[in-house]
Every structure is written in C-alpha cells, then in structure tokens.
C-alpha positions as CSV (number, residue, x, y, z in Angstrom):
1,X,104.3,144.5,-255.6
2,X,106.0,144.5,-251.9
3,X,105.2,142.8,-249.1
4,X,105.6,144.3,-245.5
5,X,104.6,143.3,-242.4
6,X,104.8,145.4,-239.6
7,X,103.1,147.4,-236.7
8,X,100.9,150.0,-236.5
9,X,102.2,153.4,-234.6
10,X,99.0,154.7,-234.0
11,X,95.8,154.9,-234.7
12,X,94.9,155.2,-238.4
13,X,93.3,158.5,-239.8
14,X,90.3,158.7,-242.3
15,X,90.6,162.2,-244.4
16,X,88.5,163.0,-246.6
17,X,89.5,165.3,-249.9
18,X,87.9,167.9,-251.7
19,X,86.1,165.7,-254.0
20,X,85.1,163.7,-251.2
21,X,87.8,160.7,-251.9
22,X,88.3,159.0,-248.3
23,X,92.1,157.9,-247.7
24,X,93.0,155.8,-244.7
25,X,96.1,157.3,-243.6
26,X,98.6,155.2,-241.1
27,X,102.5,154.5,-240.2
28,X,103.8,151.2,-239.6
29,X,107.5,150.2,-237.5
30,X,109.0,147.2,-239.2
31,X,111.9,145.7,-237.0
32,X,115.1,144.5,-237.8
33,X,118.5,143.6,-236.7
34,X,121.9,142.1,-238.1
35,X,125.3,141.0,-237.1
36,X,128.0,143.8,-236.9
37,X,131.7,142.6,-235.9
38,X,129.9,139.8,-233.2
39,X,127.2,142.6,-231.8
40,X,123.8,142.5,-232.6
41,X,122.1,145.6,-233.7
42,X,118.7,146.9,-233.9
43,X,117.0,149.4,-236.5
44,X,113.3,149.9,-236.5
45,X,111.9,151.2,-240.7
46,X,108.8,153.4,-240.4
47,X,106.8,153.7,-243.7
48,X,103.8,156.1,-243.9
49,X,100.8,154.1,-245.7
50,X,98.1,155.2,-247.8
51,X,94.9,152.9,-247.9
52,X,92.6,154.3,-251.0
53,X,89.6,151.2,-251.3
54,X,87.2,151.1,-247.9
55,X,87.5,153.7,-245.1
56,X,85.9,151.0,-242.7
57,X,89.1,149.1,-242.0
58,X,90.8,151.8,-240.2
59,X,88.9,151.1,-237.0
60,X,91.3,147.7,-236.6
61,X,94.3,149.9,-237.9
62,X,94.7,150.4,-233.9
63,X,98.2,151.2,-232.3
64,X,100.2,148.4,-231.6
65,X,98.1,145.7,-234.5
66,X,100.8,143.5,-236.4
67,X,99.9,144.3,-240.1
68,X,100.8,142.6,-244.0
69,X,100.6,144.8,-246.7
70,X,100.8,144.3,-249.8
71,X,101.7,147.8,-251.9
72,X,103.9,149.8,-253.4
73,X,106.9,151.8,-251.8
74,X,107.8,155.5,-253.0
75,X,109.7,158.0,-250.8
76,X,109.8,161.7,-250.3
77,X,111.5,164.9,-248.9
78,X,110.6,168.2,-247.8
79,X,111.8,170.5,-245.7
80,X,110.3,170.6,-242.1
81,X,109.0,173.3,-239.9
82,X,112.7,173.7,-238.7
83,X,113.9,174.4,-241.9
84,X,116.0,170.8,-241.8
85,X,115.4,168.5,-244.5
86,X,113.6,165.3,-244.0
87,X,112.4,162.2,-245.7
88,X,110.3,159.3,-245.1
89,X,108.8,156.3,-246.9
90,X,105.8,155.5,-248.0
91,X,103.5,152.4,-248.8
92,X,101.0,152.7,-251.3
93,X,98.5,150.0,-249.5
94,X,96.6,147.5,-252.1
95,X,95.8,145.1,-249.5
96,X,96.0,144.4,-245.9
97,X,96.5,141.0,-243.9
98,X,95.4,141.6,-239.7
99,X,97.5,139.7,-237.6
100,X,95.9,141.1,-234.2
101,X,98.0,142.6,-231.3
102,X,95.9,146.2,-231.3
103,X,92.5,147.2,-229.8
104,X,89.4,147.5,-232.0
105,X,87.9,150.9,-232.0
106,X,85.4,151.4,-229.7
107,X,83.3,153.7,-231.4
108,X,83.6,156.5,-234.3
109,X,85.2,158.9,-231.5
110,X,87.9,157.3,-231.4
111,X,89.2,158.1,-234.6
112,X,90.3,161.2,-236.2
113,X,88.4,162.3,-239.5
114,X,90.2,165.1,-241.4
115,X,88.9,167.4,-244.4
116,X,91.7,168.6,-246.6
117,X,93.6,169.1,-249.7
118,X,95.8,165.7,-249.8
119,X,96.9,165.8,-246.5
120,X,100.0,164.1,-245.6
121,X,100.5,162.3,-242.6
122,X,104.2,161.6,-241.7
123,X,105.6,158.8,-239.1
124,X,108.2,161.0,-238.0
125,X,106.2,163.6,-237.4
126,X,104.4,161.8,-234.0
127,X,105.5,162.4,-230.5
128,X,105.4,158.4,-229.8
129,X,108.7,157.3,-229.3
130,X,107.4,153.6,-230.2
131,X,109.6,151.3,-231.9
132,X,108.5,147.8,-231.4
C-alpha cells in the first residue's frame, strides 16, 4: 500500500456502471521540489483516483481539499483525441484522510453523476491549469 497526500483538482465525479456499481472518480496535484545545481525547482504529480466503497464522500472531494490516500498506484497510455500518445497515473483509493482546504457541496447539483461503461476520467484531460 501507498500513501499520498495531495489536493484535489476539482470536484469529484459519481458514475455509475452498467451493473449499477458507483465509482467516485477524482484527480489529485501532489507538489514537489528539489535542488538542481543551487536552483530550486518545482514539479506538480497528478494521479487520477478511483474511490470504489461509499459514493457519499465525494461531496467533501471539493476542488482545492488537501487529501491522504491510502491505495494502490497503476499507470496507463492511450492515444488521445489528437492522435499523440499520453499517459497518466492512477490511485486505486482504499482509504481517505480529509485535511480541509475545499468547500463542502452544497447540494446534489453540484456534482456531476455519470452513467457509463467504466468511464475514465483523466487529470490531464481538465482545462484547469491548477497546480497548487
């Protein structure tokens, strides 16, 4: 098992499978810098998380709320709409840890319910040019 800790990009999604399975679907920017030749430098980790055991928690899973996870880390690739290949990690959530920082959802319109086939939401695929 891995720890993480992290910050949500944006609001996590609830989709909902054929079988009726619910999957909390979310991206976290984990920070990080080191020492290169006497200049700091800067490099922001996105993982794409997968939350399988209560649907209910992804109204804290708000943009911006400082996250621990415990899981397990895979990676992908595919080959985007461009035709370019791509990549991205993910984190196979078994437990999460709120540290705050985000908004609580205000109501159930707030968050974004999905019915499909295993669905895959990607980090890099947002517009939000967040890293924290």
């Amino acid at each position: 098992m891995n720890t993480i800790i992290g910050r949500v990009t944006k609001n996590a999604e609830i989709n909902i499978l054929n079988n009726d399975k619910q999957v909390v679907n979310f991206s976290v920017a984990i920070n990080d810098s080191y020492n290169k030749q006497g200049e700091r430098v800067e490099m922001t980790t996105y993982y794409n998380c997968s939350y399988w055991i209560n649907a209910k928690i992804a109204e804290f899973l708000t943009k911006g709320t400082l996250v621990e996870l415990v899981g397990r880390i895979s990676s992908n690739a595919w080959i985007g709409k461009d035709g370019e290949i791509k990549s991205g990690l993910n984190f196979h959530t078994s437990n999460i840890k709120l540290h705050g920082g985000g908004q609580k959802a205000e109501s159930q319109k707030g968050k974004s319910i999905n019915k499909s086939q295993n669905k895959n939401v990607f980090a890099g695929d947002t517009d939000d040019d967040l890293p924290f």
